[in-house]
C-alpha positions in Angstrom: 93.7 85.6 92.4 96.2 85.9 95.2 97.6 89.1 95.9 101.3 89.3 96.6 103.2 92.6 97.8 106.6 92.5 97.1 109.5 94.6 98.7 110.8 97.8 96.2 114.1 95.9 95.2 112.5 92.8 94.1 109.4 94.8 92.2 112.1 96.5 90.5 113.9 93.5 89.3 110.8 91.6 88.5 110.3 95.1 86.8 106.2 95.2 88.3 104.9 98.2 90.0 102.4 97.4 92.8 101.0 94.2 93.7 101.4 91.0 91.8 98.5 88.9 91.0 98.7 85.3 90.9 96.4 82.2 90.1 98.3 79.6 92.4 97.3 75.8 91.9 95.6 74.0 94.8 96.6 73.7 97.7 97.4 76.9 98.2 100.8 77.0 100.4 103.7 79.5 100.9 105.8 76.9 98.9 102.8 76.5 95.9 102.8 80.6 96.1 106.7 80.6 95.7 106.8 78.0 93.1 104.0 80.0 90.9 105.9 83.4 91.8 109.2 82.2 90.1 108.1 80.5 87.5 105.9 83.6 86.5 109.2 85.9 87.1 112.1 83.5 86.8 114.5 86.4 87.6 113.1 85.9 91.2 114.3 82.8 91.7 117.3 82.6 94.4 116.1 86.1 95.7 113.3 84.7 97.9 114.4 81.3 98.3 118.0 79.7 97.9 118.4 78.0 94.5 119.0 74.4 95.9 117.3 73.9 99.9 114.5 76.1 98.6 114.4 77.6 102.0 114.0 81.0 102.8 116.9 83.5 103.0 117.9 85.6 105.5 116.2 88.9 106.2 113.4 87.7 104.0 110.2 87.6 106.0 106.3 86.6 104.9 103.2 87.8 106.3 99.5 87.1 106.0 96.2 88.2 107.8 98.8 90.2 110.3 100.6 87.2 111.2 104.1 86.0 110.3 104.1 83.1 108.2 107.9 83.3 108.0 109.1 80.3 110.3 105.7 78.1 109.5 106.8 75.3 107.4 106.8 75.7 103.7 103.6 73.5 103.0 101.3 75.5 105.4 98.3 76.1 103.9 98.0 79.9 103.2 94.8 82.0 105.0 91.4 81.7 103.4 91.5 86.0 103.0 94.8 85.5 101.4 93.5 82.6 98.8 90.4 84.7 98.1 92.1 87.6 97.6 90.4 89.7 99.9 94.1 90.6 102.2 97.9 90.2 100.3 100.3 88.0 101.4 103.9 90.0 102.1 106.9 89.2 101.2 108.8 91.6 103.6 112.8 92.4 103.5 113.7 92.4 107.1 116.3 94.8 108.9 119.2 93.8 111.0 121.2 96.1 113.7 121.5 98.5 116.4 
């Protein structure tokens, strides 16, 4: 089971409190964990990602192990820890400004 930590706004929509647990299908990558995400709360789906590129929007930021997985490409194949459950993967609403 992969953990998932999602920011307050989007747990509150997906109406979840605390971590998300999700059996993601092999190989395990930050697009396979997206797909699995949305399909399991479809009123996700544009908030992560944009509805047609699939890419990832703005001021939306992923993390794993203590690294930022947010510019890797989508079919990067997620940490071992992260696929075993042992550390969460973060999806992480980034801050703009001065």
């Amino acid at each position: 089971m992969i953990r998932v930590v999602l920011p307050f706004h989007l747990r509150n929509l997906a109406r979840v409190e605390g971590e998300v647990q999700l059996e993601v299908p092999a190989p395990v990558t930050v697009a396979a964990l997206l797909d699995t995400l949305e399909a399991r709360f479809p009123v996700l789906r544009g908030t992560i990602r944009d509805h047609g590129t699939l890419k990832r929007r703005p001021f939306i930021r992923f993390f794993a192990c203590k690294e930022d997985l947010s510019l890797d490409p989508a079919d990067t194949p997620l940490p071992e820890a992260v696929v075993k459950g042992t550390e969460p993967f973060l999806v992480v609403g980034a801050m703009a400004g001065g």
